[in-house]
N, C-alpha and C positions, 0 to 999 in steps of 0.2 A: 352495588355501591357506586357507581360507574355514574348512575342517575341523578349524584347528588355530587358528584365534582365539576361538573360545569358552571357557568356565568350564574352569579348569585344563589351558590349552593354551597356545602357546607366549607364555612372557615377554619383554617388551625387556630386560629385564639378561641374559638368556639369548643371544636375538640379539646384543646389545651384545659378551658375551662371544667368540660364534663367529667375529668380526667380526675381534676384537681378535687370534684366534687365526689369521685368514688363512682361516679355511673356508669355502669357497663355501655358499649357501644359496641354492636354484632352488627358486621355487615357479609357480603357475599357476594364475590365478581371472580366471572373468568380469566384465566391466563391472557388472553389478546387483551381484556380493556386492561388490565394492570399493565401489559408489557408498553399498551399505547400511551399510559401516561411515565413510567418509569423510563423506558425506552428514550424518552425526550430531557430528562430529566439533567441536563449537563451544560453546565457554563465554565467559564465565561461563554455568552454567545456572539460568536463571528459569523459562523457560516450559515446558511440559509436553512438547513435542519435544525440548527443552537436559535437562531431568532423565534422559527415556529415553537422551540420549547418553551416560550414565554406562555401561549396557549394556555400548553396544560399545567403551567408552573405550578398555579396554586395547589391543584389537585395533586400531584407528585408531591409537594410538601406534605400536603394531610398524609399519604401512604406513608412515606418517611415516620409520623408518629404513630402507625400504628405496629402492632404486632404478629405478622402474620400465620395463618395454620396452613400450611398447604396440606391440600386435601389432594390423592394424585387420582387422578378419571378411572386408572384400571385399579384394582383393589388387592394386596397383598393377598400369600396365600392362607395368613393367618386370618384376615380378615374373611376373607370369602368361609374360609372355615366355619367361623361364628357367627357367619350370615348361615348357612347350614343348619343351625343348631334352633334356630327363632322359628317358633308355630306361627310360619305365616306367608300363605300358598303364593301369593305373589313373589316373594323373594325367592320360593325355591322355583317357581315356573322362571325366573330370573337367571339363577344362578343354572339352571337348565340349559338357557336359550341366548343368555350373553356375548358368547363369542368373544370378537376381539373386543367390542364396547366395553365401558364402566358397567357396572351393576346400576347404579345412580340414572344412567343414560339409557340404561335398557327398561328400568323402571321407571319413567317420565315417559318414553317411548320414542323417544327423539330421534334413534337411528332409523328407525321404523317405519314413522313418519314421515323423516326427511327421503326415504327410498322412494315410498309408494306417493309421495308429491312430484318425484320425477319421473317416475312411472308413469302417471298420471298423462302424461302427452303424448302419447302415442296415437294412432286412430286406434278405434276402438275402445280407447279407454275414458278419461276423463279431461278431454283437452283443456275445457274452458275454464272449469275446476283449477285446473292447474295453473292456467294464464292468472285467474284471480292472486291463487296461493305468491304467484312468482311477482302479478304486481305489489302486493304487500308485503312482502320479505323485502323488497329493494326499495320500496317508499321509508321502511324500515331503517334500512341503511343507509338511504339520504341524508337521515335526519330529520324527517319530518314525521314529528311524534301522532300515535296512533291516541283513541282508536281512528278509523278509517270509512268514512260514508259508504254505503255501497256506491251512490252516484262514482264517487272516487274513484273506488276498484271497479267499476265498469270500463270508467275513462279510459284507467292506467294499464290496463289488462288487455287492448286491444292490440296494444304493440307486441307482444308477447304469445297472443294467438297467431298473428299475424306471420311473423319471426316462425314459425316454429310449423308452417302450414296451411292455416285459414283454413280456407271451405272443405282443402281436399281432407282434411282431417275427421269432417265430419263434427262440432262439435257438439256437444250436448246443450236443451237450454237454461236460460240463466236461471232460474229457481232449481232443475236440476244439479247444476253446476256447485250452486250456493250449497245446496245440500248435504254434499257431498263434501264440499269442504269445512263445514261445518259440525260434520257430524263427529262425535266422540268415540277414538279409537282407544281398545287397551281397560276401557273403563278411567281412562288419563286424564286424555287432553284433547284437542282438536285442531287442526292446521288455523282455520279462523275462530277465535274465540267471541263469545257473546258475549254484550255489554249490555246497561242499562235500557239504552237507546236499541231498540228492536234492527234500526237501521244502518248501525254501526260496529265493527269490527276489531277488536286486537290479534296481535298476531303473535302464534307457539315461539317463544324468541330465538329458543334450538336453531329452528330454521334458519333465520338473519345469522345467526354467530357464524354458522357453518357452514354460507354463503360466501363465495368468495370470487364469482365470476364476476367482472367490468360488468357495471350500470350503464345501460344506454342512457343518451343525450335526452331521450324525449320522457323517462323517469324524474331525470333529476329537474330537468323544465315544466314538470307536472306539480312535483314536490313544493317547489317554489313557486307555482300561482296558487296552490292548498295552503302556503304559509300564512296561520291565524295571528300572529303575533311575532314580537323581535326575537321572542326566545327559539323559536321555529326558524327564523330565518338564520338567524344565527348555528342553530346546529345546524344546518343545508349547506353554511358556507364553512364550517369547521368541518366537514365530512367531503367536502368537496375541494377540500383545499389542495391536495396533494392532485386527487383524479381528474378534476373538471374545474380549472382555474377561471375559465370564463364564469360558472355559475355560481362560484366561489364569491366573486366580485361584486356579481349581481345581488347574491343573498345578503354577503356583507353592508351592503350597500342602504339594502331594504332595512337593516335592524339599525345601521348607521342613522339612518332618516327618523330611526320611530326613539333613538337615544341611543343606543345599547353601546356602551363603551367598550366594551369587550370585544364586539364586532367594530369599533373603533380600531381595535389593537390587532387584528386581523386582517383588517383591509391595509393596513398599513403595513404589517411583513409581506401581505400580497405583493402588494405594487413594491416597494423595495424590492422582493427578489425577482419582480419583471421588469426591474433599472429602471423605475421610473422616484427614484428617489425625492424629489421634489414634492412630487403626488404624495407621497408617504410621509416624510416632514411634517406637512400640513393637517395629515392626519392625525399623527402622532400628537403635532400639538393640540388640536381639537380635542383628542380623550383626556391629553394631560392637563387640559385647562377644565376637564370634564369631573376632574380627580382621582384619575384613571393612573397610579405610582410607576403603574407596569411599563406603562405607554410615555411616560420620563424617559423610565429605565432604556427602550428599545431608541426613543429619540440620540439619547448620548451615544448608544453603539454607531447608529447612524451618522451622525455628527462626528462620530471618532472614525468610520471609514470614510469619511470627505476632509481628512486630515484639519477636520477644524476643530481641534485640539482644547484650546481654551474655554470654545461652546459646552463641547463634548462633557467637561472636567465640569463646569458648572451645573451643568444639568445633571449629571451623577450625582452629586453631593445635593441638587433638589430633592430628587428621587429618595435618597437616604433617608434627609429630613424628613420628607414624607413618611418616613417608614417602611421603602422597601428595603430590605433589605443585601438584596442582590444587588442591587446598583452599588455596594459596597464593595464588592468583590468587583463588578468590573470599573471601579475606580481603582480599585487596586493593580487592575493591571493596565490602565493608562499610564498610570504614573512612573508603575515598572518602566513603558516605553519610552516616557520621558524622562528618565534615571531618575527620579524623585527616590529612590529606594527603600528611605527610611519612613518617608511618607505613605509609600504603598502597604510599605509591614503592618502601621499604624490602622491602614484602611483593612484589607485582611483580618487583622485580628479583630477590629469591632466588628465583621461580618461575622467570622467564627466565635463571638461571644454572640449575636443575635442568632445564633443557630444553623449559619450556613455552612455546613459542613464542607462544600468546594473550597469557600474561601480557606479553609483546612490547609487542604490539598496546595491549593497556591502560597498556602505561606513556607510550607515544608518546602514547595520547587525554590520561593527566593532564599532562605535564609542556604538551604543546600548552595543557593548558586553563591552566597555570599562569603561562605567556607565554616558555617555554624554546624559543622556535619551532627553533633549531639541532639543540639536542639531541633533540628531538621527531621531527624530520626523521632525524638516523642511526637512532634506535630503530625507528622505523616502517619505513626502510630492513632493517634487520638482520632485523625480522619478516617484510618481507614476500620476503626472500631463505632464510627459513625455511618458506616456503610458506602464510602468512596473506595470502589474497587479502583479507580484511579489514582487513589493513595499507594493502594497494598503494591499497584505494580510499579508506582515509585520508590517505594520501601524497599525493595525487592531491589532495582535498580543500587539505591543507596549500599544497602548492604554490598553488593555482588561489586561494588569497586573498592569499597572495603575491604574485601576477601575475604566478609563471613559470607561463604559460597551454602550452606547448610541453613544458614538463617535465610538468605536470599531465595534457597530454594521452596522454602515454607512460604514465603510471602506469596513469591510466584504463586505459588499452588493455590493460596487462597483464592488467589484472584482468580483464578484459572475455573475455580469451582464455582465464583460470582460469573463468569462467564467473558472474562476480559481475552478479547482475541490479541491484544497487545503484549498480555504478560504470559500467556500462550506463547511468543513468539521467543520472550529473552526468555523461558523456562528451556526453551531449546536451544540458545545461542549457548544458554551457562551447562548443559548437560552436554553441547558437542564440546565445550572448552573444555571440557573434565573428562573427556574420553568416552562419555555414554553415549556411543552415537547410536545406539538401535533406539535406547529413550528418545533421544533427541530428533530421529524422524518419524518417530510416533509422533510425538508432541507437533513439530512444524506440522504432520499430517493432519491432527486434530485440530490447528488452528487453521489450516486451509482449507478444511472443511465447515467451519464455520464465519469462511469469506472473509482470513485476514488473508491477503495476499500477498504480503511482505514476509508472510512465514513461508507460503510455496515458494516465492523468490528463494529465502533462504535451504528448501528442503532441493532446492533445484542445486545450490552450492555444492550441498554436502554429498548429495548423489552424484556431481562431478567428479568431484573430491577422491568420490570411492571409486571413479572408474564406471558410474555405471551410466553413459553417455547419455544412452535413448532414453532414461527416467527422466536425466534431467536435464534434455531438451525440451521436453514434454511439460516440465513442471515449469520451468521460464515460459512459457509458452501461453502455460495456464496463469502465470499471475502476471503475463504481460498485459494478455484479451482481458483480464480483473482490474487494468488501471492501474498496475503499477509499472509506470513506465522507465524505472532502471532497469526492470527487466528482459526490454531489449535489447539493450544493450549489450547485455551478461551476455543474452542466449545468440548477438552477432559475434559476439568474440568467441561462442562456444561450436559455431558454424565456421564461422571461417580458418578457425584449429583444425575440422574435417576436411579443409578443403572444396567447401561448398558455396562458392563466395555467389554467387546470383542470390543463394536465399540470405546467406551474410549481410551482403547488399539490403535486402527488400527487408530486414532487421535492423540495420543502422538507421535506415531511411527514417523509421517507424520509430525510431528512436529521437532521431531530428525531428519530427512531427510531434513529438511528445513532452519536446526542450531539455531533450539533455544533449548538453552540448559537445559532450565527451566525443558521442558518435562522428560528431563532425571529422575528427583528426581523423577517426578511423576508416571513416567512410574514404576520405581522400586515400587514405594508404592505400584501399583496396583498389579503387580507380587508377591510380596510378600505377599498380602492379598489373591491370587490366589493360594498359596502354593509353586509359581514356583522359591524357594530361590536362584537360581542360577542365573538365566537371573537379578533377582532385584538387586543382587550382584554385577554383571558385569555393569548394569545400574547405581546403587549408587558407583560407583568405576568410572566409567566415568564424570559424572557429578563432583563427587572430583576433577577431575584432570580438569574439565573445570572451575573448581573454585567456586562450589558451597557448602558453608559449612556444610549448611543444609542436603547434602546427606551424608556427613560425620557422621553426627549426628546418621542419620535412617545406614547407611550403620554399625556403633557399636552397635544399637541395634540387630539389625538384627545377627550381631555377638556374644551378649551376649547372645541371643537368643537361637543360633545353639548350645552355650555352647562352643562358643570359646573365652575363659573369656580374656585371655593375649592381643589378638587381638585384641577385643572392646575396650581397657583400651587404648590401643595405639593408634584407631581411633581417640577415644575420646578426647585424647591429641592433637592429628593433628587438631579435629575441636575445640578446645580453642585455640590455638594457630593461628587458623585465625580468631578469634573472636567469635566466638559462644558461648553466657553464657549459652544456652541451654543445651549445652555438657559437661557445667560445673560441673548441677543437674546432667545429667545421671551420669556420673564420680563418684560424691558424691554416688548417687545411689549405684551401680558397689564396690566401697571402700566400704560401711556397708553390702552391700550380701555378700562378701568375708571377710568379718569379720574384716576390717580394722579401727576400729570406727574412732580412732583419725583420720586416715585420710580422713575418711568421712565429720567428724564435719568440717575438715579445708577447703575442697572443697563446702562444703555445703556453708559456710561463704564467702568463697571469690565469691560464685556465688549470694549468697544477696548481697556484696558489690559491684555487676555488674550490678544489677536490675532484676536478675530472681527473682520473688516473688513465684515461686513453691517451690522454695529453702528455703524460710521460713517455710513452713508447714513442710516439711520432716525435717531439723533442730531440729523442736519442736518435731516429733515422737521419733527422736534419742534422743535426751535430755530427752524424759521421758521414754522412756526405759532402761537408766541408772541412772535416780532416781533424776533426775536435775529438781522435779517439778517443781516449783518457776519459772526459766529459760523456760519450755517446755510451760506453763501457759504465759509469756510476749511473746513467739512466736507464739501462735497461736491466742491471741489477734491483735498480728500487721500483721499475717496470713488474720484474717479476715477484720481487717482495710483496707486490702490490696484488698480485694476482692475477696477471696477462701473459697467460701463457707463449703470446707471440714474440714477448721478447728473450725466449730462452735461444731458440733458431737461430736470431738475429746474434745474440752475444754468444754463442758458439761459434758463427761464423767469424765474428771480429775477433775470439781468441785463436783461432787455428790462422787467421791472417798474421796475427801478433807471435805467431810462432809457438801457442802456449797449449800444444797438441793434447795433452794430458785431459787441463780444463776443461779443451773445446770438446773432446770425446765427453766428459761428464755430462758438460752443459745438454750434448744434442741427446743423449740418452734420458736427464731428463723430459728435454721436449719431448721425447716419443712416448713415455710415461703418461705425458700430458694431451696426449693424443695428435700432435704435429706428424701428420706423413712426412712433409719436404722434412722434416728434422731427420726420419730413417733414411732418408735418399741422403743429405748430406753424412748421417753419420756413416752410410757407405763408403764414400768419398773419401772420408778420412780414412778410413777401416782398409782401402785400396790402393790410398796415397801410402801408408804404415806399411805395405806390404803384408798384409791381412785378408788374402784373397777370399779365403774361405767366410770371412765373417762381415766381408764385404757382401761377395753374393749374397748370402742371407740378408743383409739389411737390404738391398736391391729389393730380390723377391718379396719380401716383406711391405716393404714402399709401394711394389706394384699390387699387390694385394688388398694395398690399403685404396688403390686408386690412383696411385699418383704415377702417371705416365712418366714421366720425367724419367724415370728410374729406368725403364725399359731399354733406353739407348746407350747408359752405362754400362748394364749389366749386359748387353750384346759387344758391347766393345771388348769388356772383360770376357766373356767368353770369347772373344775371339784371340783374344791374347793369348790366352789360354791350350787354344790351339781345338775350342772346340766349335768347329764353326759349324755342323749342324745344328747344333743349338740354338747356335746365334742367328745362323738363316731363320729357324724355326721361330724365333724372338721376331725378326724383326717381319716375317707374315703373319703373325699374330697383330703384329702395331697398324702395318696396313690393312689387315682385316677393318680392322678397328675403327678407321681412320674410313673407309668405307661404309662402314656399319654406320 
């Protein structure tokens, strides 16, 4: 079928009509040519793969009406059964000798064939033979339609004996060679097939499908002076498009000359995606004054990525009138860019009444985004029962914020069996939300194995998650090197948690190279904990000006730091001024070190009245170092209402100052609860001031247990009061040990 989807070959209003008339229509194509034209099959087009689907557009439409049988290459066991059962020696010599092959494949002889063709080149065997077979499989694959002169495969074939050995090989001569290649294996087929013309060849196509090594330079420059006509040069430059962009150009180029619009619309996503947009313009408008809809259509994308918006929208709406259709849809979502909203819906849906099913899809995302969630739901329905597996995974999407998580998971899955690496990815985001995490990194794994790499990003998460480090180092790793570049970032914050900051480092870095700009703050933090204050300077001064306020914040410490007090004060300011209450506290900070109280107290207050609750505790320090007990006492109760443990210490101390021994024991016992050493050294203090020796010493010990030295020279005093002063000697060579150590 494949043979009749290219430039002037079969129409959908054609099909449509055969259709309408009752007439059967059987065609028959491999998996690669259907996936090479479905595979492209996706608008609107922006990106430089969405352009070249114009290409195959037409062709993917016709697929689209029809109904397909897939037939699978290996054969059930039912099937091979009732292959069994049929009087008919070749199927059982078949069913014999098949192996891993189809049956279909081992009866054509294709495997067979395609061995003893490679075989073929060895010395001793059938070298030239084979140079022939190999030029003619890849003039095949050029695109330059057979059959093939022998002059031809003479030409073509030297590069190939050559390649592969020349003289030392030995090879056979050319009427031998021919022979040989020519001859009928199996009672089948034969590598070169005879034609009418004694002197010309077709070729076992087996062979070409199931070729798949890079075409030399001097094939395809062969192909292209054999080009008899535009239609030839034209498939040279659509096969050559992706691998050989120079001769892509050149072919285009030849069919350009001889009319071929088609190869108009070809040369012109050429040069557009080699920035020569201008070149491509001109193109574009040559097919489309040629009445070439497509080449409209591609001019408007063009026009709408040089922001000439007005052009762009006129030319859409030509295109349409012409009757393409697609240019309907990407009118539709110009307009979306320029809020037109209701105008875009308008456009949308005349594409999806003229059958474009994407435009479907686009109209479900706008009315979704508009808050239409019902009607959103049947459109995305309707597309994706029209075969936009980009529907079902916005279906799926829709539902799963709805919280039908069961209907969302079915959409998923649809899609998932259309083969969408996207809805692969939220079938596992919505199976770890719900607790299935074994599903859920099955599923990430099955979409990362199918080269979504935003699902290994996320299979990398959840294997953090669990603890299990080394998986999911490995898997940030893997879908960092796949181009997804928040990856590095994940996998510098999951290094540098280890302790490993050099490769943390050479992961941020990679990250800034990739433009996220997160990495910047974080790279500075690590530089600076490295000692290296200039590089984190230059880092946290970048990341400011990419808009991140938080490097503002650490870029004034860092400042205040160095003792460049004026400088911090001013960063400071820049990050309150883009929101940072964090910067607020430092500020207040910064104001009380330089001995500003009042203007401390005011910044401290307006950063409580922002929601920094760190700013309550320093508040209450200030206030009681100027003698506002009463005041210092209500802040660092609502300190600790808050949830900062450090002002339990502090108002224990200011109540056993105030005389209110009871409380202040309470207070410090809560602190120790809350894990404050100095809180068990103080509540020692109290526990020894009470005359509470015994429960003294234990909060000591306890204190120094926990770390806190402090405690040691107490709890030596006290014993020596005590009257035990080996002990107390032994305390305090222990502190000098220490102190040594």
């Amino acid at each position: 079928m494949e043979n009749f989807l290219g430039p002037e070959g079969l129409e959908p209003g054609l099909l449509a009509q055969l259709v309408r008339l009752r007439i059967p229509v059987l065609a028959t194509m491999r998996y690669q040519h259907y996936d090479a034209f479905m595979g492209f099959s996706m608008g609107p087009l922006d990106s430089a793969n969405k352009q070249y689907a114009e290409v195959v557009d037409v062709g993917a439409r016709i697929l689209k009406q029809v109904e397909p049988v897939e037939l699978n290459r290996v054969w059930s066991g039912n099937e091979l059964q009732r292959a069994g059962e049929a009087d008919d020696d070749r199927i059982a010599d078949a069913l014999t000798h098949h192996g891993p092959y189809g049956l279909a494949e081992y009866l054509a002889a294709g495997p067979a064939l395609y061995q003893e063709w490679h075989r073929a080149g060895r010395p001793g065997g059938h070298p030239r033979a084979a140079a022939l077979v190999s030029a003619a499989v890849n003039l095949a694959r050029c695109g330059l339609r057979p059959p093939y002169h022998l002059d031809l495969l003479v030409e073509a074939h030297h590069h190939y004996l050559t390649a592969a050995g020349g003289p030392l090989l030995r090879p056979e001569p050319l009427d031998a060679a021919l022979e040989w290649a020519t001859r009928r294996r199996h009672s089948v087929t034969s590598m070169l097939i005879p034609t009418e013309d004694p002197c010309a060849w077709e070729i076992f196509d087996y062979l070409a499908d199931y070729s798949d090594t890079p075409i030399p330079d001097v094939t395809w420059r062969t192909a292209l002076q054999h080009a008899v006509d535009a239609t030839d040069s034209y498939n040279i430059g659509f096969r050559a498009y992706q691998a050989a962009s120079a001769i892509a150009e050149t072919a285009f180029r030849q069919a350009v000359d001889a009319g071929d619009t088609d190869a108009m619309l070809g040369l012109g996503l050429l040069l557009w995606e080699a920035g020569r947009a201008d070149e491509a313009e001109t193109i574009y408008q040559q097919a489309a004054n040629a009445g070439d809809t497509g080449a409209l259509n591609n001019l408007g994308i063009l026009l709408r990525e040089a922001e000439r918006i007005d052009e762009a929208e006129s030319t859409f709406r030509q295109a349409a009138d012409a009757g393409y259709t697609g240019a309907l849809n990407n009118l539709g979502h110009l307009l979306v860019m320029t809020g037109r909203k209701e105008e875009a819906e308008t456009a949308f849906r005349q594409a999806a009444d003229a059958g474009e099913s994407k435009a479907l899809h686009n109209l479900g995302l706008l009315l979704q985004e508009t808050g239409r969630i019902d009607e959103a739901e049947t459109i995305y329905q309707q597309a994706a029962n029209a075969g936009e597996t980009d529907a079902l995974n916005g279906l799926g999407l829709l539902l799963a914020e709805m919280g039908r998580g069961e209907e969302a998971e079915a959409a998923y899955r649809q899609a998932v069996e259309a083969g969408h690496g996207g809805a692969m990815n939220n079938l596992g985001l919505l199976l770890q939300e719900a607790g299935r995490i074994d599903e859920a990194e099955t599923i990430y794994q099955q979409a990362a194995n199918a080269g979504y790499a935003g699902a290994r990003f996320n299979l990398g998460l959840l294997l953090q998650v669990a603890g299990r480090i080394e998986e999911a180092e490995a898997a940030h790793r893997q879908a960092a090197e796949a181009g997804f570049a928040r990856a590095w970032f994940d996998l510098g914050l999951l290094l540098a948690e280890a302790g490993r900051r050099d490769e943390a480092e050479t992961a941020y870095r990679q990250a800034v190279e990739s433009g996220d700009t997160r990495a910047l703050t974080n790279l500075g933090l690590l530089l600076k904990r490295a000692g290296h204050m200039k590089e984190a300077e230059a880092f946290y001064r970048q990341a400011a000006e990419a808009g991140d306020t938080l490097a503002l914040t650490n870029l004034g410490v860092l400042l205040w730091e160095a003792g460049r007090t004026d400088e911090a004060e001013a960063t400071y300011k820049q990050a309150v001024d883009s929101g940072d209450t964090k910067a607020l506290h430092n500020l207040g900070l910064l104001h009380k070190k330089t001995g500003r109280i009042d203007e401390a107290e005011g910044t401290y207050k307006q950063a409580i009245g922002a929601g920094e609750t760190d700013a309550v505790f320093s508040l209450g320090l200030l206030l009681e170092a100027t003698g506002r007990i009463d005041e210092a006492e209500a802040l660092y109760r609502r300190a600790v209402e808050s949830g900062d443990p450090r002002a339990l210490n502090n108002l224990g101390v200011l109540l056993w100052e105030a005389g209110r021994t009871d409380e202040a024991e309470a207070t410090y016992k809560q602190a120790v609860d809350s894990g404050d050493t100095k809180a068990l050294h103080n509540l020692g203090l109290l526990q020894e001031k009470t005359g509470r020796i015994d429960e003294a010493e234990a909060a000591y010990k306890q204190a120094i247990e926990a770390g806190y030295e402090g405690a040691r020279l107490n709890l030596g005093l006290l014993l020596e009061k005590a009257g035990r002063r080996g002990e107390a000697k032994a305390l305090n060579r222990q502190a000098t040990d220490g102190r040594d150590r």
